[in-house]
Backbone as numpy.savetxt, mean C-alpha at the origin, in Angstrom:
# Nx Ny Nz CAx CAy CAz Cx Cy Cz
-22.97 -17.38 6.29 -21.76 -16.83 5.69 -20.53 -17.54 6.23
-19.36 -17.92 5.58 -18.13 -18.65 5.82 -17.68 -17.60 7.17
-16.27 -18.06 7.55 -15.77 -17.28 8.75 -15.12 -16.38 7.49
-14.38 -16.85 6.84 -12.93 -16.55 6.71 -12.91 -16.25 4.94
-12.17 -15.68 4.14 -11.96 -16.20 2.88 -10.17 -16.19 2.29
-9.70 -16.99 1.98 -8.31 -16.44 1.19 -8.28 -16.48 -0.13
-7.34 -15.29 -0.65 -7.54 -14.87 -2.16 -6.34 -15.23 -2.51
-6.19 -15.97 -3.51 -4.42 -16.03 -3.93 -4.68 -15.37 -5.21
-3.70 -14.54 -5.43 -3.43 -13.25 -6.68 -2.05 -13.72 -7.17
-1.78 -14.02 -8.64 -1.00 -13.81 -9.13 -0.23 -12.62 -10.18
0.82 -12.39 -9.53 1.32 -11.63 -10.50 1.53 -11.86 -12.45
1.75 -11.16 -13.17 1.97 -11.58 -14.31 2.52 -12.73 -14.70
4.28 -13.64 -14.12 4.66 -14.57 -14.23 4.02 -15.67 -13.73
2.28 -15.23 -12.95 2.24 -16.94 -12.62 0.91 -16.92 -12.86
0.47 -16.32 -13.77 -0.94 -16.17 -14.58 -0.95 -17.61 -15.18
-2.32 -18.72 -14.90 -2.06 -19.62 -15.41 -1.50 -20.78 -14.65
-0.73 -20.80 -13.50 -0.08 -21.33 -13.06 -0.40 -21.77 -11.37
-1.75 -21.16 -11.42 -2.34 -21.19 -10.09 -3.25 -22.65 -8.99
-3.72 -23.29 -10.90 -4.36 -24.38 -10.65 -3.78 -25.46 -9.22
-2.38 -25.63 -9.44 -2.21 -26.58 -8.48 -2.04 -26.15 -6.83
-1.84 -24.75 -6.92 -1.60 -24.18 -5.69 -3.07 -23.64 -5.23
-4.28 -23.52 -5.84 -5.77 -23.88 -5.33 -5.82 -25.07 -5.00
-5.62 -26.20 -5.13 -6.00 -27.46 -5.21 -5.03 -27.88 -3.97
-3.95 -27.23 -3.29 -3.01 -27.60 -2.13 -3.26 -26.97 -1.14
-4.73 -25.91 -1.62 -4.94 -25.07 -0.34 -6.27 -25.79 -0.10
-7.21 -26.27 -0.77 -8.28 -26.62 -0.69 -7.99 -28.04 0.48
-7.31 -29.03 -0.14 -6.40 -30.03 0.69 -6.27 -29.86 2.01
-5.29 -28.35 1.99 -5.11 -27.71 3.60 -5.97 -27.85 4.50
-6.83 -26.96 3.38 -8.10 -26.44 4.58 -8.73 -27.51 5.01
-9.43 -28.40 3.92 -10.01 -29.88 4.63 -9.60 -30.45 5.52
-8.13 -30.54 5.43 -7.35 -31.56 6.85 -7.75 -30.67 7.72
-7.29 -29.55 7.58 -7.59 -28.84 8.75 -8.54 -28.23 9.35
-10.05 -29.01 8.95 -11.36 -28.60 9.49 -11.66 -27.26 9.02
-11.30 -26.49 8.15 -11.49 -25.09 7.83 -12.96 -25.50 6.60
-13.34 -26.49 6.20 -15.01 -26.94 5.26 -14.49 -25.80 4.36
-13.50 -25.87 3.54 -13.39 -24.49 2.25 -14.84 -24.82 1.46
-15.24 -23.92 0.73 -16.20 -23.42 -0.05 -15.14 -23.96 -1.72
-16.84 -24.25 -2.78 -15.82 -23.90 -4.53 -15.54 -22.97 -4.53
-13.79 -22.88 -4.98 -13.22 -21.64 -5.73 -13.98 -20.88 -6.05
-13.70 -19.65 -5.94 -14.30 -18.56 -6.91 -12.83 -18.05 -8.06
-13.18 -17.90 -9.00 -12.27 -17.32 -9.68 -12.48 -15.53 -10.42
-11.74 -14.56 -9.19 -12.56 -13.51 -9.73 -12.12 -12.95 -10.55
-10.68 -13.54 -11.51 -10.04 -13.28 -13.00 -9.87 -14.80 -13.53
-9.99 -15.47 -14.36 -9.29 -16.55 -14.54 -8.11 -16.63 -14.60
-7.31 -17.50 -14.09 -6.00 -17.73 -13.83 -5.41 -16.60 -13.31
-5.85 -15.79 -12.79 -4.99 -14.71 -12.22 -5.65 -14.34 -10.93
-6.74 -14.46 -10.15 -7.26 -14.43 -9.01 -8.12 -15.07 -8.42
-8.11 -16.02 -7.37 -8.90 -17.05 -7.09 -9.14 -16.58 -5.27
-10.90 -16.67 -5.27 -11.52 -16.70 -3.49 -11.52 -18.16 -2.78
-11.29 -18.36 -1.63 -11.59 -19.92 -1.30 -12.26 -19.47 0.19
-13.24 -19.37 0.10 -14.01 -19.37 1.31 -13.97 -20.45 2.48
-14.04 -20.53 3.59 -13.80 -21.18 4.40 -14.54 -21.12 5.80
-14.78 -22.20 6.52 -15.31 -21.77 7.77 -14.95 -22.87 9.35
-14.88 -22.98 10.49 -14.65 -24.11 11.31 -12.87 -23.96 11.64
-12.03 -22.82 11.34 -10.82 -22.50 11.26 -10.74 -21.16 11.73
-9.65 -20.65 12.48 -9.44 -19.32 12.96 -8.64 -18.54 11.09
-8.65 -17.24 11.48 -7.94 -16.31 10.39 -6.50 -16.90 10.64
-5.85 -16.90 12.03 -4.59 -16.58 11.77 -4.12 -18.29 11.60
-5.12 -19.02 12.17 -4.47 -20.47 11.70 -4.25 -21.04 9.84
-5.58 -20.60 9.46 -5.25 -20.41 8.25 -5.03 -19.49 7.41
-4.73 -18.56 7.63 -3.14 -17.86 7.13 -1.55 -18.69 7.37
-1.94 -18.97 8.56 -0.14 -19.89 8.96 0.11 -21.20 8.07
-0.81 -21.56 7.63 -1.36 -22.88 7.24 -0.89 -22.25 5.59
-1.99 -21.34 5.20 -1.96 -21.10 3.68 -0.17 -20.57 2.99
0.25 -20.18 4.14 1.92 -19.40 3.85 3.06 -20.80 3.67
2.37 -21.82 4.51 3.46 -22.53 3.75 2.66 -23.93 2.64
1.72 -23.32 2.45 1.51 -24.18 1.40 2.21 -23.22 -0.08
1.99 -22.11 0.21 2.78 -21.11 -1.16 3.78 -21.03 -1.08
4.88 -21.25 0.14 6.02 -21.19 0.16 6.78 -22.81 -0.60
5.97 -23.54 -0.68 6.13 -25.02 -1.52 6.09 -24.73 -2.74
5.67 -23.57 -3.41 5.80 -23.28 -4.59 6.45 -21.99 -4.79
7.58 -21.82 -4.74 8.72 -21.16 -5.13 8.15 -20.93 -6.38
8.08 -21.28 -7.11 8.12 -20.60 -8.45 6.86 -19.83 -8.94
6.32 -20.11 -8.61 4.81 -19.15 -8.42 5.13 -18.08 -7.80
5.03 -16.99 -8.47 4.97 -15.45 -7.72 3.64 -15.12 -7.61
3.17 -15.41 -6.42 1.60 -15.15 -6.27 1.63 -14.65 -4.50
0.39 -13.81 -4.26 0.61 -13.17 -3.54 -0.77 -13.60 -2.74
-1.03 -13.59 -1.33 -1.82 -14.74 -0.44 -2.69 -13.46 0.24
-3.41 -13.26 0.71 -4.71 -12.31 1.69 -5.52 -13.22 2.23
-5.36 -13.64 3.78 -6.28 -14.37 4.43 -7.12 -13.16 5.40
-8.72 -13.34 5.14 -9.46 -12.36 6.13 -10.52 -12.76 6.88
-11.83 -12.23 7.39 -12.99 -11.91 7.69 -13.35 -11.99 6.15
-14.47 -13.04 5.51 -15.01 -12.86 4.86 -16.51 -11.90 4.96
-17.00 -11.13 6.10 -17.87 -10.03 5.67 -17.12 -8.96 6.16
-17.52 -8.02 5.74 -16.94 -6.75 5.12 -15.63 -6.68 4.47
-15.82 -7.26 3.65 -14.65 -7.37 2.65 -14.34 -5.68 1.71
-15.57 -5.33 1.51 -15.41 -3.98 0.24 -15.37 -3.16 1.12
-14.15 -2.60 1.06 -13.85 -0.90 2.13 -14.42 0.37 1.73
-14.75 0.93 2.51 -15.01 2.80 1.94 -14.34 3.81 2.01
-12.85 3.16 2.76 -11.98 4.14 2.90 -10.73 4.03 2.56
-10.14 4.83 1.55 -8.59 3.82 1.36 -7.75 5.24 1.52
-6.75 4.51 2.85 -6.12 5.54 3.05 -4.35 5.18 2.15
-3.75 6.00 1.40 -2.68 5.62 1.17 -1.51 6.29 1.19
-0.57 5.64 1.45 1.27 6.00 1.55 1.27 6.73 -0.13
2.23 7.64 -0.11 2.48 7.68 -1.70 3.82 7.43 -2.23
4.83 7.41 -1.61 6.36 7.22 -1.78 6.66 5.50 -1.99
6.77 5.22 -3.07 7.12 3.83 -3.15 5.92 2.96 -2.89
4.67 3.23 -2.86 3.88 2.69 -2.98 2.60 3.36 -3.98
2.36 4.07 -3.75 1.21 4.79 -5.27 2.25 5.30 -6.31
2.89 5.89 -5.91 4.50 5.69 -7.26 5.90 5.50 -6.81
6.27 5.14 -7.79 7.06 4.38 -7.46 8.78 4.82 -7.02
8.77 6.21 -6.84 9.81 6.99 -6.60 9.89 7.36 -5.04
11.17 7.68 -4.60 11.04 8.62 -3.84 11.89 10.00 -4.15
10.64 11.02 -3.70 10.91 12.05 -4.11 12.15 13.14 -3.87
12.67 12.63 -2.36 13.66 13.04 -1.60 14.94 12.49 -2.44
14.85 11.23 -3.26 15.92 11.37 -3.60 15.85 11.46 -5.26
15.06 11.62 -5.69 15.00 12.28 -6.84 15.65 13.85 -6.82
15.11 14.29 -5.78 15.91 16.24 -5.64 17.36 15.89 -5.23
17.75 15.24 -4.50 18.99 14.58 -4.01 20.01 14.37 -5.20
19.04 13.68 -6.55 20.08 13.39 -7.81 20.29 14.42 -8.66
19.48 15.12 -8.15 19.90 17.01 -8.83 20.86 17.32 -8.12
21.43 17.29 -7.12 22.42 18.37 -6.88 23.25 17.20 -6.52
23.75 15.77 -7.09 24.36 14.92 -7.06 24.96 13.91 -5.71
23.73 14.36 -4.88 23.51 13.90 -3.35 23.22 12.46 -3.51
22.39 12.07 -4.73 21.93 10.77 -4.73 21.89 9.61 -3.61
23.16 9.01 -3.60 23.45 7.87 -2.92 23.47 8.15 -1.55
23.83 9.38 -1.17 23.91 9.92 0.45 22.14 10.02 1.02
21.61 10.38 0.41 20.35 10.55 1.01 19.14 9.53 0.32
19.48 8.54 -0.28 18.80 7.27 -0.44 19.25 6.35 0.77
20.53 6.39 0.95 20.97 5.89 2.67 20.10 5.95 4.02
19.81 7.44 3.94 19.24 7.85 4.77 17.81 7.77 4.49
16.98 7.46 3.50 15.63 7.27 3.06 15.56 5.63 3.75
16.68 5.05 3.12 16.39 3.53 3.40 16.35 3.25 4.78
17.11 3.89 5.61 17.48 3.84 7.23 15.85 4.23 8.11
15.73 5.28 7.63 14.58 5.96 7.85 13.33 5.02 7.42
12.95 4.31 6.43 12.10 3.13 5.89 11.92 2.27 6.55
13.27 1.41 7.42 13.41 0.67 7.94 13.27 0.42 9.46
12.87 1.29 9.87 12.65 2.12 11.02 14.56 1.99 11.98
15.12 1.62 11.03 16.64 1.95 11.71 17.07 3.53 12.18
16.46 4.17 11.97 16.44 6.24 12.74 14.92 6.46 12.65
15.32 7.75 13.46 14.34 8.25 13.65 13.29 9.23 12.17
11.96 8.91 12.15 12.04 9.35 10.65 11.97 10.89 10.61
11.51 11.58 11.74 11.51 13.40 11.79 13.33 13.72 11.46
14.05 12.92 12.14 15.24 13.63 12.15 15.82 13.35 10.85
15.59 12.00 10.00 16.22 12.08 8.96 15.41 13.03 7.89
13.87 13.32 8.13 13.47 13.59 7.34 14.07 15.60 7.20
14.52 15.80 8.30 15.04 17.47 8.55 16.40 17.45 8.06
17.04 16.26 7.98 18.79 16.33 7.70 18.85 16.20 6.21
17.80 14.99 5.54 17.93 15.25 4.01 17.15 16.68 3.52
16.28 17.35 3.87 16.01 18.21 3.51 16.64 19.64 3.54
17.67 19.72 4.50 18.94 20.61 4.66 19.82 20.20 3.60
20.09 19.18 3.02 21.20 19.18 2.13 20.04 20.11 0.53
18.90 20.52 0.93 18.54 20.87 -0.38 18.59 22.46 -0.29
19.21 23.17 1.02 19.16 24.61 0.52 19.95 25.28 -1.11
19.05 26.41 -0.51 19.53 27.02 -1.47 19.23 26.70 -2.85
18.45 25.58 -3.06 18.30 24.89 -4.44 17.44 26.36 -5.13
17.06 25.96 -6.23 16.19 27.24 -7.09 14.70 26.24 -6.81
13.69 26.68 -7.03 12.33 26.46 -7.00 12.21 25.30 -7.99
12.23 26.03 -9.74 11.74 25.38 -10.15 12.70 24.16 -10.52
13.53 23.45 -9.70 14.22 22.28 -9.80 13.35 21.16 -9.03
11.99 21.54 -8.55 11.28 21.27 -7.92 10.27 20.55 -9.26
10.27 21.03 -10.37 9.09 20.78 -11.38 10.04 19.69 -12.21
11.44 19.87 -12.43 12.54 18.78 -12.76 11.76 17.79 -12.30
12.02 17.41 -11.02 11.52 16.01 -10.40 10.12 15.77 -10.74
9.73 16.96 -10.47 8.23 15.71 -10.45 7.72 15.51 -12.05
8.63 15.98 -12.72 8.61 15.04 -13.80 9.24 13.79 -14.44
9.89 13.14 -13.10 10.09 12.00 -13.05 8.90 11.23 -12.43
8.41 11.81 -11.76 6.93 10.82 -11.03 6.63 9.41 -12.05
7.27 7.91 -11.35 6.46 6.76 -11.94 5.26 6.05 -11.06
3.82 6.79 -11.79 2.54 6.06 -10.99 3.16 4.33 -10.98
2.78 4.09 -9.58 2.74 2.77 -9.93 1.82 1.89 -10.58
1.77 0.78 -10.98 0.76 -0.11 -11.95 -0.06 -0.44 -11.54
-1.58 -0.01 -11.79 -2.52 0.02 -10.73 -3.36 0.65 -9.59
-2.31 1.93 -9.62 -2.37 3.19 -8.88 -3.93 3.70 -9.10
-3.94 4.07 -10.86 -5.11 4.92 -11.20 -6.18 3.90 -11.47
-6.55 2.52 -11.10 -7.14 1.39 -10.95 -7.56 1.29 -9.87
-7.00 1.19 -9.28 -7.48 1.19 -7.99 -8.30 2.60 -7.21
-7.92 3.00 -7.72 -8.36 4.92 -6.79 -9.62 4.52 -7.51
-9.71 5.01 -8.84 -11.25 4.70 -9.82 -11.80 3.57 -9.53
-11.47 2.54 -9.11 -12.48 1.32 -9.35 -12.81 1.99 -7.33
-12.76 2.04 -6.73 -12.82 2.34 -5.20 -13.80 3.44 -5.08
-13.53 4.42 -5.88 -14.06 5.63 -5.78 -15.61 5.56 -6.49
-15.65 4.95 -7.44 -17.02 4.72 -8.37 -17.92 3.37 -7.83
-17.00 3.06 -6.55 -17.96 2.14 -5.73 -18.40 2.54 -4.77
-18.05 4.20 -4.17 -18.97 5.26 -3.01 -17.65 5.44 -2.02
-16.33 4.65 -2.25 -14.66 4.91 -1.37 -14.21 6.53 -1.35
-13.84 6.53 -0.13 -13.09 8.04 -0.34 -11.57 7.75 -0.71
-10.88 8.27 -0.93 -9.19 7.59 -0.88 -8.73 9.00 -0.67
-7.69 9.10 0.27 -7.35 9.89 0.77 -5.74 9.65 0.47
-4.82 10.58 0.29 -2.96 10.38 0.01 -2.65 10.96 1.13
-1.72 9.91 1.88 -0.94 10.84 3.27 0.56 10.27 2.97
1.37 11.68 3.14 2.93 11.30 2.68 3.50 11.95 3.70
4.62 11.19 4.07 5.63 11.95 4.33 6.48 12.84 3.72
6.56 12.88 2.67 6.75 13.48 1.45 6.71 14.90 1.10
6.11 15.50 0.19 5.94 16.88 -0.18 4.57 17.38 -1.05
3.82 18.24 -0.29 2.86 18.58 -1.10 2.87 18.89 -2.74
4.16 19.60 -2.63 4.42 20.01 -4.37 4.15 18.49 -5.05
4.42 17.34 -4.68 4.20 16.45 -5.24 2.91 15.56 -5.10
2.61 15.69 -3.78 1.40 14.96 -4.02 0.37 15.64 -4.38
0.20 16.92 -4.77 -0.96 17.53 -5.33 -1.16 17.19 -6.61
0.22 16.66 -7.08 -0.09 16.43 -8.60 -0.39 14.90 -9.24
0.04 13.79 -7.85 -0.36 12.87 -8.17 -2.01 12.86 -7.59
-2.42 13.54 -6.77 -4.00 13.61 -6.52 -5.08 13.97 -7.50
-4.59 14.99 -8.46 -4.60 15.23 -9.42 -4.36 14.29 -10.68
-3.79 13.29 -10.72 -3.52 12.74 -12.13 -4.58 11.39 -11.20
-4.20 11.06 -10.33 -5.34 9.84 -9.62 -6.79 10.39 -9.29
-6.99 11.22 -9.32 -8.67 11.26 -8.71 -8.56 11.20 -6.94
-7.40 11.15 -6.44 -7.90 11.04 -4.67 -8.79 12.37 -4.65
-9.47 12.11 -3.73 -10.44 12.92 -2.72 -9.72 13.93 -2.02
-8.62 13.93 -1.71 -7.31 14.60 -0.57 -6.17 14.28 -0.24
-5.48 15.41 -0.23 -3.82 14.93 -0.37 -3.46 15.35 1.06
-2.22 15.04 2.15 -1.62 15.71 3.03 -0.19 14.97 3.09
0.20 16.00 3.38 1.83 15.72 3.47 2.60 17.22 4.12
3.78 17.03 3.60 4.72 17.98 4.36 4.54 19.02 3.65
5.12 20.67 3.96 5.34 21.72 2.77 6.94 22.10 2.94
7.47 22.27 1.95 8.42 22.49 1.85 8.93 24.15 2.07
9.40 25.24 2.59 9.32 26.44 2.93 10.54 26.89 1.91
10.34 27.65 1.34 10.45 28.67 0.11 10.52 30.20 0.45
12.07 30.64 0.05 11.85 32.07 0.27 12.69 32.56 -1.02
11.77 33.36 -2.12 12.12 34.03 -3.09 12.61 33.00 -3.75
11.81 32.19 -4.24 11.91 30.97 -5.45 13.03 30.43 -4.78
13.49 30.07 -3.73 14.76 28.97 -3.53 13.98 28.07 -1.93
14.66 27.02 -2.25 14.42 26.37 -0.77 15.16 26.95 0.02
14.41 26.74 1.57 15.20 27.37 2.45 15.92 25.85 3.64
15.87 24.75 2.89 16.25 23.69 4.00 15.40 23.20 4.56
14.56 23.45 5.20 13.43 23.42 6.08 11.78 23.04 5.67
11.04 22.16 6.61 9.57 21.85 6.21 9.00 22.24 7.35
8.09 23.19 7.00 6.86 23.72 7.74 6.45 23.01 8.56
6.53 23.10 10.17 5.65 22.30 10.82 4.04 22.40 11.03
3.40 21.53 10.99 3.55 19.98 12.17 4.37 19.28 10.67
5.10 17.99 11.08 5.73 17.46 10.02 4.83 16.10 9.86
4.74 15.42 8.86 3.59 14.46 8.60 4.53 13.20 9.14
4.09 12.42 10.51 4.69 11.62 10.96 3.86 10.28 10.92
4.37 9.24 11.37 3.62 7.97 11.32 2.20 8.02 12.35
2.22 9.01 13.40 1.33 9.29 14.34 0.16 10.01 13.08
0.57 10.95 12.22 -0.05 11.59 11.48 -0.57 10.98 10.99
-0.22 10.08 10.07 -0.90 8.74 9.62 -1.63 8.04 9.76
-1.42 7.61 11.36 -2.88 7.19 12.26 -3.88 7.90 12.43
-3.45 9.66 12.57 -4.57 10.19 12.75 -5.61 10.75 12.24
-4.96 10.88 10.64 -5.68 10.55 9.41 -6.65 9.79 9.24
-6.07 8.26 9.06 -7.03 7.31 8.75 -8.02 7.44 10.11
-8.14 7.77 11.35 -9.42 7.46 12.38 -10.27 9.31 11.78
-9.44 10.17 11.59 -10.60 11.38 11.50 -11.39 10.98 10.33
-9.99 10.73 9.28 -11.53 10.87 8.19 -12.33 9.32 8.00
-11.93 7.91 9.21 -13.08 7.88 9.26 -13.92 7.85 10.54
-14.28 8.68 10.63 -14.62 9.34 11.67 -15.66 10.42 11.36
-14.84 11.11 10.59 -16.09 12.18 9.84 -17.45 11.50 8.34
-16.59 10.45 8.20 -17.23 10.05 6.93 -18.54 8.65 7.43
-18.18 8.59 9.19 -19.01 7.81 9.48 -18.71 6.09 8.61
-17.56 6.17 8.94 -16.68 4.71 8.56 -16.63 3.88 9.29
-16.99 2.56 10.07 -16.02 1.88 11.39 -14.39 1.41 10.51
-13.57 1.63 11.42 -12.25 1.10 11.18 -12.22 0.10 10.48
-13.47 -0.99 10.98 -13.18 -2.07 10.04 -13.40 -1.89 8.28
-13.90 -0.71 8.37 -14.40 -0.92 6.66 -13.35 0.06 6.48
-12.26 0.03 6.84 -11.23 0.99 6.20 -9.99 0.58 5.29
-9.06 0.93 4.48 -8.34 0.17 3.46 -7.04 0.91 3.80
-5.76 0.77 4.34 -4.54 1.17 4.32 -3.78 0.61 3.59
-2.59 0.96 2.80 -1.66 0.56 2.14 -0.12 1.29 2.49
1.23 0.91 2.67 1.97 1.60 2.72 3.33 0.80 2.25
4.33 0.90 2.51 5.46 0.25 2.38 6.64 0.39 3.62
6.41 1.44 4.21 7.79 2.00 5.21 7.63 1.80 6.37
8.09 2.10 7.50 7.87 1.55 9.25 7.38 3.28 9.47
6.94 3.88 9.29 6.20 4.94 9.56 4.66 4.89 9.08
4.57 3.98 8.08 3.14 3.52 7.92 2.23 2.54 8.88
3.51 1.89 9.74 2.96 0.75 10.34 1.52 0.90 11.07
1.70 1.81 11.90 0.89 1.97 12.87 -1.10 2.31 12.18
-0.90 2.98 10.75 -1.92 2.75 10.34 -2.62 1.17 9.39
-1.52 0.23 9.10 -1.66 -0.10 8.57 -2.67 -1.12 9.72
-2.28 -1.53 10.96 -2.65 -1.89 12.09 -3.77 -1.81 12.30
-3.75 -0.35 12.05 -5.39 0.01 12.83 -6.67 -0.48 11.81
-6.21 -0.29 10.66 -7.18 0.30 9.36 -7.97 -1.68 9.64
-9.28 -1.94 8.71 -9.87 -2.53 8.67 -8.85 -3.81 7.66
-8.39 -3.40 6.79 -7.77 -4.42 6.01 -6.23 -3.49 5.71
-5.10 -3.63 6.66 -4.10 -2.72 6.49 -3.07 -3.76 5.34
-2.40 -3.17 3.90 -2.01 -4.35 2.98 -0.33 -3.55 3.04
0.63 -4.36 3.55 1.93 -3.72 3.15 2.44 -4.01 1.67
2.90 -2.90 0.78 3.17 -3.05 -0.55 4.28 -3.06 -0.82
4.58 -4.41 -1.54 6.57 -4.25 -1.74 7.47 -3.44 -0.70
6.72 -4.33 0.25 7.45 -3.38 1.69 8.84 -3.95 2.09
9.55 -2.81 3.21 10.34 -3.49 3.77 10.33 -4.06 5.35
11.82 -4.84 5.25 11.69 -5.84 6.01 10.99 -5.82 7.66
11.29 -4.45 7.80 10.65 -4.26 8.83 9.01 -3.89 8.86
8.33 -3.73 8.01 7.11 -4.03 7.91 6.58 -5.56 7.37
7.08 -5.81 6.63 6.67 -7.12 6.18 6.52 -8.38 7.43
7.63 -8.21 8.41 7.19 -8.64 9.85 6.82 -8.28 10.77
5.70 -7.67 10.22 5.02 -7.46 11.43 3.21 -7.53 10.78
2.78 -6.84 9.72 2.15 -6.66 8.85 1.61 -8.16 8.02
0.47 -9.15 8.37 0.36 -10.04 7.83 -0.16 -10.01 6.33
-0.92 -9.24 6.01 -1.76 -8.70 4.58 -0.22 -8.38 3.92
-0.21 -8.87 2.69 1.25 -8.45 1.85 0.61 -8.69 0.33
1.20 -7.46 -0.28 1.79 -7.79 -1.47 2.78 -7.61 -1.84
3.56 -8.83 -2.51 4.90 -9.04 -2.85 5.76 -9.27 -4.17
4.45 -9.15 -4.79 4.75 -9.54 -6.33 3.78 -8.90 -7.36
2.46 -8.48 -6.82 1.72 -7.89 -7.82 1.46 -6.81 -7.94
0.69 -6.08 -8.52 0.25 -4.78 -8.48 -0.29 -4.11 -7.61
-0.88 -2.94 -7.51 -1.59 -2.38 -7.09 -3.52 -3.00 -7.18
-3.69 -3.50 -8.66 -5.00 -4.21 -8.62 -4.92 -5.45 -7.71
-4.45 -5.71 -6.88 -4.05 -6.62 -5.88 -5.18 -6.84 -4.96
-5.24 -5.17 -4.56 -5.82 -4.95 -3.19 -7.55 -5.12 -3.48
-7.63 -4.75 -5.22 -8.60 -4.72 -5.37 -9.73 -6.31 -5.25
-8.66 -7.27 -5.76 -8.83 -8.76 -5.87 -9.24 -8.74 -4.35
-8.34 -8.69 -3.68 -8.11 -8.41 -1.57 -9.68 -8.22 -1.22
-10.46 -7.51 -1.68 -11.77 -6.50 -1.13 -13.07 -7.70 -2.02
-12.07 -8.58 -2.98 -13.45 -9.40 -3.26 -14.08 -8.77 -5.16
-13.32 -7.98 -5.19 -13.73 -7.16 -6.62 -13.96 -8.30 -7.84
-14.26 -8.70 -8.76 -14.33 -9.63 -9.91 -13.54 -8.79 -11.17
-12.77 -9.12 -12.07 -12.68 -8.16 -13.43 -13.06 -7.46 -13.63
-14.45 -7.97 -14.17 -15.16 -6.90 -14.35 -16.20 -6.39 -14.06
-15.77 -5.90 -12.79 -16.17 -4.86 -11.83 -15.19 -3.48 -11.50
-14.09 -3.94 -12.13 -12.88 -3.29 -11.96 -13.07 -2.07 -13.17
-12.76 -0.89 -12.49 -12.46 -0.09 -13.75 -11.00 0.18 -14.19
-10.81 -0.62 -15.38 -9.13 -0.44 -15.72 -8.91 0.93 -16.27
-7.52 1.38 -15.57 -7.28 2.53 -16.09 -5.48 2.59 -16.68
């Protein structure tokens, strides 16, 4: 078996457009003693494997980043790994800006015309610039007093992201548990667990007295520690090793699982995850991760 494999995934704009940027990695790898393997192509023109062996992971990753960075115009997105155990059984995921594409805090925020004040504080909090318990208690005080069902308002803004219900199904009908951990709000992620098929939702609860918010979320509050401790119980109970585990997130409160997990992928993240976090997607979907794990088309269940 090779050491290593890298997958280059293109997004929609560079479908087609991949040929020469296989052919500059193949190049790479030869100079650089990595013996690549033939392409695999596990979509045509839209996802390509290059197996490899005689090279470390992180050398060629360092290696493969600036051969894609030579092609600016290609929006394609790079995964250098361990080519065995590639297919995970556990996908643990963020849901705020990464399984959809909202955040929910400031969706309630644009109801009572808070908007821009507490997307500030979402972004600060994302970035790991504050602390995320304290911002997460200060935007949720600006929501007393609200009525309940201004609560069903929003989450009928919920945008799944592209790929969301693709990924959960194609994972899940391969023996995956997928599990949703948010910082977020149960009222909401029960209903995206529900429209996705996860296995289990956890997140924050929001405390309610006589149909109005009362400011306040029920402790324990779902923290980045929470996150970690998620992804090791359930796998742990499910008889998982870490390595066969799948994290996804976007925010600096995800970090720490994304770390641990077997293949941790930061999604349209920010800046403060994206450096630190080598697995990225930056341009494509959610069927990304699936390309990531080695999946072919059609093996994929599109949804």
């Amino acid at each position: 078996m090779p050491d290593g494999v890298l997958t280059l995934i293109a997004a929609d704009p560079a479908r087609g457009q991949l040929d020469a940027v296989v052919a500059a990695l193949l190049a790479m790898l030869e100079k650089s003693v990595g013996n690549p393997g033939v392409p695999e192509w596990l979509a045509p023109g839209i996802a390509c494997d290059i197996a490899f062996s005689g090279l470390s992971i992180d050398r060629a990753y360092l290696e493969a980043r600036k051969i894609l960075a030579a092609f600016p115009a290609v929006a394609a997105d790079l995964v250098v790994q361990p080519a065995d155990g590639r297919r995970k059984r556990l996908l643990v995921a963020d849901m705020e800006s990464t399984i959809i594409e909202n955040e929910m805090l400031d969706e309630l925020a644009e109801l009572l015309g808070l908007r821009a004040a507490v997307a500030e504080i979402t972004r600060q909090a994302m970035n790991g610039e504050i602390d995320f318990v304290a911002a997460l208690e200060a935007r949720v005080a600006l929501l007393e007093d609200m009525p309940a069902e201004r609560l069903d308002e929003a989450a009928a803004r919920i945008r799944i992201t592209p790929g969301a219900a693709t990924l959960v199904a194609t994972m899940r009908r391969h023996g995956a548990y997928a599990a949703l951990v948010s910082g977020g709000f149960t009222v909401f992620t029960a209903r995206v667990r529900g429209a996705l098929g996860f296995d289990c939702d956890i997140a924050n609860v929001l405390t309610l007295v006589e149909g109005r918010l009362v400011g306040t979320v029920r402790p324990p509050i779902v923290t980045r520690e929470t996150k970690l401790a998620t992804l090791r119980r359930l796998a742990a109970e499910r008889g998982v090793p870490l390595s066969a585990t799948l994290a996804v997130g976007d925010g600096a409160n995800d970090i720490p699982m994304l770390e641990a997990a077997g293949l941790g992928i930061a999604f349209h993240a920010k800046p403060a995850v994206t450096h630190q976090i080598r697995a990225r997607i930056d341009h494509g979907d959610l069927t990304a991760l699936l390309y990531a794990q080695g999946y072919r088309a059609e093996d994929i269940d599109w949804r």
